[in-house]
C-alpha positions as CSV (number, residue, x, y, z in Angstrom):
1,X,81.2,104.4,114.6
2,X,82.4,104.1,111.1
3,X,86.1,103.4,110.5
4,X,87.4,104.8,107.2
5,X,90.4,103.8,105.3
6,X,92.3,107.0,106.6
7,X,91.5,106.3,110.4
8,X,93.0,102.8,110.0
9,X,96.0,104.5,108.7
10,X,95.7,106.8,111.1
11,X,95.9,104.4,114.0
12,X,98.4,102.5,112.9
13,X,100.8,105.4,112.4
14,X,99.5,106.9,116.1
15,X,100.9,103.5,117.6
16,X,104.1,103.7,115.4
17,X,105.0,107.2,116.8
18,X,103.9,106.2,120.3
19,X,105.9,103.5,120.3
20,X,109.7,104.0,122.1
21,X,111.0,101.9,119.9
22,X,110.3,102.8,116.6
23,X,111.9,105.9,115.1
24,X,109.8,106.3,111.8
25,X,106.1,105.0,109.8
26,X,106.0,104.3,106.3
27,X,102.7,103.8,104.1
28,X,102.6,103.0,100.6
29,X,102.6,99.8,98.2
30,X,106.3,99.4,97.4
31,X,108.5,99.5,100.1
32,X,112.3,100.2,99.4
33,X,114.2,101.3,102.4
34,X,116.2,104.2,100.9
35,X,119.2,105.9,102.5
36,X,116.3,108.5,103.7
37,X,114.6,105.9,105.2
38,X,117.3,104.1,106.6
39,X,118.2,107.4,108.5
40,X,114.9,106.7,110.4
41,X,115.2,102.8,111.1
42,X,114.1,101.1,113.2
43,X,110.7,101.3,111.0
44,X,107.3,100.4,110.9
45,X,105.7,100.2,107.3
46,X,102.2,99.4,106.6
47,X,100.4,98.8,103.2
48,X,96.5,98.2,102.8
49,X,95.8,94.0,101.0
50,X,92.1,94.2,100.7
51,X,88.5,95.0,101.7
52,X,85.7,92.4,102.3
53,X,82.0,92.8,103.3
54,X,81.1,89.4,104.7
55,X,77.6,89.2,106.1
56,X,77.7,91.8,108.9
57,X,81.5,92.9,109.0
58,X,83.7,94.6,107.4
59,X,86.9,93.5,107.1
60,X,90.0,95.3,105.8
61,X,93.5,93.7,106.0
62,X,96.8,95.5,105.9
63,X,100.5,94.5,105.5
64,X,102.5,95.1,108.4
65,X,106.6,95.0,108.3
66,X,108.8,95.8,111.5
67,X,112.5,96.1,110.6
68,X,115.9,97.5,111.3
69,X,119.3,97.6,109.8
70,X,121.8,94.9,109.9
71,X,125.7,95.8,110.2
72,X,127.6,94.5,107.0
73,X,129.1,91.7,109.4
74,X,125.9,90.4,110.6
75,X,127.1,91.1,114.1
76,X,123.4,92.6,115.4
77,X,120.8,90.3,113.1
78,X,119.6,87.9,115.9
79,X,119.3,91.2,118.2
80,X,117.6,93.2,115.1
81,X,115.2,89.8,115.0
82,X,114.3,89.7,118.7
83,X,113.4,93.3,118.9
84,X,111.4,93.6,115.8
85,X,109.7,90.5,116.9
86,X,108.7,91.9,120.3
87,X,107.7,95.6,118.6
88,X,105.7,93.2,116.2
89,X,104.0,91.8,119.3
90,X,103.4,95.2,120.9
91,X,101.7,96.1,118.2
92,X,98.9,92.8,118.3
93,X,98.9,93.7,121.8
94,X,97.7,97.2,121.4
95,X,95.3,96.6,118.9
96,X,93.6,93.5,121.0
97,X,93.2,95.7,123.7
98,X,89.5,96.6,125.3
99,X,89.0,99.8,124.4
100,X,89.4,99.4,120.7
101,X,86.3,97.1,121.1
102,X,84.4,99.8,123.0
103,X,85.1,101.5,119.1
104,X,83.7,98.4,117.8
105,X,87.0,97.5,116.3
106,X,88.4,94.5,116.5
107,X,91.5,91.9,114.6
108,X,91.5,89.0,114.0
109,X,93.9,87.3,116.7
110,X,95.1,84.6,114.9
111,X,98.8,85.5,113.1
112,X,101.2,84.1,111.3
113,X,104.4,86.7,111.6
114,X,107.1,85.8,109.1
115,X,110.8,86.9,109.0
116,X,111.8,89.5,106.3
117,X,115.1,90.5,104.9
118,X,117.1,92.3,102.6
119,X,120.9,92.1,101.9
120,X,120.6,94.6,99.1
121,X,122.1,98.5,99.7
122,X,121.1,98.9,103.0
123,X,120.8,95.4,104.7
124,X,118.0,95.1,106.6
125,X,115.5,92.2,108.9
126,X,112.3,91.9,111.1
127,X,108.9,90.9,110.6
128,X,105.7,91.2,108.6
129,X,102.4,89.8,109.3
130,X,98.9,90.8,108.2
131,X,96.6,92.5,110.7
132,X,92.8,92.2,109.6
133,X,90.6,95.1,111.0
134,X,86.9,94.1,111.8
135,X,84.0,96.6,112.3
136,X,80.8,96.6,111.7
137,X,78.8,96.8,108.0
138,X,76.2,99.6,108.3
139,X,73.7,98.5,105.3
140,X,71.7,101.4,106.1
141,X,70.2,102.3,102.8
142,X,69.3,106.4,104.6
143,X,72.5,106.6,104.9
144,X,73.8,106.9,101.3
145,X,74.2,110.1,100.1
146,X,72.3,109.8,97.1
147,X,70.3,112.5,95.0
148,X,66.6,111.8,94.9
């Protein structure tokens, strides 16, 4: 089966709304939590980095940031850390689970998660990390829809 761009997105935002935890998914390639969005934290937004074809896979990465707000004392940021960190985790652990390799899609299970913060407007922390879906390449030339 054929992953496209939009089921990616698709599966990302299916686990965000699944999830107890997180109120609201973003996509997009600038992130700015607005008063909107902060309405909505905690959040899960997700950007797409790249596409590769290497060999026999394909392999298409996106940016993934779990975050809540911070009270203007700081009072809640270790909290606001641990639970983005664990939602962060969740999220690995969903995608690494069997059945998405029954779909022949897989990640790469080797992350890095980084902390992220903003102490602009609407001061904000939790995580990003890059999650790299692998499927397979079908080369199949028949398969092109060209015109002969």
């Amino acid at each position: 089966m054929k992953h496209t761009l939009n089921n990616l997105i698709d599966y990302l935002q299916t686990f965000a709304v699944s999830h107890k935890q997180i109120n609201s998914f973003e996509f997009g390639e600038e992130f700015d939590l607005e008063a909107e969005s902060a309405k909505n934290a905690p959040l899960m937004w997700a950007n797409v980095v790249d596409t590769t074809v290497d060999n026999s896979l394909v392999n298409t990465k996106f940016t993934l940031m779990f975050i809540d707000l911070v009270h203007a004392d700081k009072s809640n940021e270790n909290e606001v850390l641990s639970d983005q960190l664990l939602i962060a985790q969740d999220c690995i652990a969903y995608f690494s689970n069997i059945s998405w390799a029954n779909l022949n899609l897989f990640i790469d299970k080797n992350i890095t998660l980084s902390v992220v913060k903003d102490e602009n407007v609407n001061s904000w922390t939790g995580w990003t990390f890059e999650l790299n879906f692998k499927q397979e390449f079908y080369s199949d030339y028949c398969q092109i829809p060209l015109i002969s």
